[in-house]
N, C-alpha and C positions, 0 to 999 in steps of 0.2 A: 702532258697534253700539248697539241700544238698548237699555237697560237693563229688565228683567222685574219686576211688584209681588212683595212678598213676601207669600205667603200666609199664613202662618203666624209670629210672631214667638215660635222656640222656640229651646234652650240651643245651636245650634247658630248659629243668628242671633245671639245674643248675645255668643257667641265672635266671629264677626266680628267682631262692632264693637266689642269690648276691641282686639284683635289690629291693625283699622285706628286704631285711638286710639294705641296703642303705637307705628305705622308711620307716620303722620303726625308726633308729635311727634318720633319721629327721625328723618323727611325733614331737614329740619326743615318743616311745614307750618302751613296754618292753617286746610285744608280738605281732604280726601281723599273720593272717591267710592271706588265697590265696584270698576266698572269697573275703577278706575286698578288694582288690584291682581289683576285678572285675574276679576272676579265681577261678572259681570253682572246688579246685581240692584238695586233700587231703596232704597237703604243711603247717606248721606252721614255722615261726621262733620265735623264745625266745632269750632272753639274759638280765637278770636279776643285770648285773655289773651295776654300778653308776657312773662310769668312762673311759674316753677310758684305761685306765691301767688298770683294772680289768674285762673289757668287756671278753665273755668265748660265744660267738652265740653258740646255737643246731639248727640244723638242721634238722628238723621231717618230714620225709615222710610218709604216710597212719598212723600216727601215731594211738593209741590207748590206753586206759587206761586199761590195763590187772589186777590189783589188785588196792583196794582203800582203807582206814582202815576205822572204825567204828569210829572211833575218828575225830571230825570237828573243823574245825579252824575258824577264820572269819576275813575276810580281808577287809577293804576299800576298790572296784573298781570301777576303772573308765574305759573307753575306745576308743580307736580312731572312734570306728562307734556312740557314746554318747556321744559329745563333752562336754568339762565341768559337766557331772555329775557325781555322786561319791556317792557308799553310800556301806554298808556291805552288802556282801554274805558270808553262811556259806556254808565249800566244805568239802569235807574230808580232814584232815590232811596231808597224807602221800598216796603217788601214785607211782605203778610199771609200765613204760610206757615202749612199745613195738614199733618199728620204724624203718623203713629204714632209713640211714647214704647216703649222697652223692656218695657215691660209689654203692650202694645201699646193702647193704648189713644189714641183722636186727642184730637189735640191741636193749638193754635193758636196763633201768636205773628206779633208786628209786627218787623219789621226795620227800623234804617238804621242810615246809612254803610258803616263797614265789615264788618259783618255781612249787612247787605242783597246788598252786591257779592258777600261768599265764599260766603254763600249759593246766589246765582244762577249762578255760577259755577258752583260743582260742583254744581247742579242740572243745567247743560248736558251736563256730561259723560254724566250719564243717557239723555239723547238723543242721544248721538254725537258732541257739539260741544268744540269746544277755545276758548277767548280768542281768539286767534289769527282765528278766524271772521269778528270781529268787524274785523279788520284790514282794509287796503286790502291788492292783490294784491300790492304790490312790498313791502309789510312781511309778509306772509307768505312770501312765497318769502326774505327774509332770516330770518324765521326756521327757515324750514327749512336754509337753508343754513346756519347758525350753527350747528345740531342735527346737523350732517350724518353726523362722527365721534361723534356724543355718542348717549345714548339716544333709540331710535324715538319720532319722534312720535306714528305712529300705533300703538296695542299691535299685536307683534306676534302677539299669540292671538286677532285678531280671526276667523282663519280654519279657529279648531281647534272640533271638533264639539264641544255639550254633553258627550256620554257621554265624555270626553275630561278635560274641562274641571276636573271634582269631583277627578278623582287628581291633575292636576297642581296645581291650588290647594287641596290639604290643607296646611293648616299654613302655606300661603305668607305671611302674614304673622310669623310666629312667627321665619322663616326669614332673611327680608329684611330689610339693616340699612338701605338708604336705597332710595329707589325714581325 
C-alpha cells in the first residue's frame, strides 16, 4: 500500500513519531516507517548510532529522495517487516533527501553509506516495497519461505478500511514491545 503526505505536522503527528522512535529502538531497528506499524502515512524514523551515546534520530516527514548518484553501494539488509533475513541490495551511493522536520518546516540533507541505504529503504516501504524486491525470484521465495511460521511479510491490515484503521492503531505503538 502506498503511503499518504501528511498534511498537517500536529501533536498528534508528533506522538507518532516519539511512539515509532521508542518501537524501533526496541525492535531492535535502525529504520522504521509508519507503514510498518499499521499507519499509512508518509512518516520515517532513522537513527543509524550503535549506541545510546551516539544515537542522533531524523525525523522524515513526506520525505523524498530528490538527487541519487550514479554510483551504488551494496549493503547487507535486513528488516523488521522480514524477520531474520538478510541478504545484499545494491542502492545508490549518495542521496539528497528533502523533508519536513517536526516543526514542519523543509528541510534538506545529503546521505551516504549507511544512512543513504536505511534511508532508501524505509522510503520504499512508503511505496509498497520491501528489500526483498530487490532480490532475484528464488531469494525471494526463500524468503518467504524462511518467514513462513514467523511474522507476515506482507502486513496483514493492508485490507482493513481507513475508518477502521484510526481505532485499531491508537496507541499501537505504546502497546507493541517488538514488531
Amino acid at each position: 500500500k502506498i503511503s499518504t503526505p501528511v498534511e498537517r505536522v500536529d501533536a498528534e503527528i508528533l506522538t507518532l513519531l516519539d511512539d515509532m522512535l521508542e518501537t524501533m529502538y526496541d525492535a531492535p531497528g535502525i529504520g522504521l516507517a509508519a507503514i510498518q506499524v499499521a499507519v499509512p502515512k508518509r512518516i520515517v524514523v532513522v537513527d543509524t548510532g550503535k549506541t545510546e551515546e551516539t544515537r542522533a534520530p531524523l525525523f522524515l516527514i513526506n520525505p523524498e529522495v530528490v538527487w541519487a548518484s550514479e554510483e551504488l553501494s551494496v549493503y547487507n539488509e535486513g528488516c523488521l517487516s522480514v524477520p531474520d533475513y538478510y541478504d545484499d541490495v545494491k542502492r545508490p551511493a549518495r542521496v539528497r533527501v528533502r523533508h519536513l522536520d517536526r516543526a514542519g518546516a523543509v528541510q534538506e540533507f545529503d546521505a551516504d553509506g549507511l544512512l543513504a541505504t536505511v534511508v532508501q529503504h524505509e522510503l520504499e516501504h512508503l511505496e509498497g516495497g520491501l528489500f526483498i524486491d530487490h532480490l532475484s525470484r528464488l531469494k525471494r521465495e526463500r524468503a518467504y519461505s524462511a518467514n513462513a511460521t514467523s511474522t507476515p511479510i506482507r502486513p496483514p491490515w493492508k485490507d482493513i478500511p481507513p475508518s477502521q484503521m484510526r481505532k485499531i492503531t491508537s496507541g499501537f505503538c505504546r502497546k507493541v514491545g517488538r514488531l
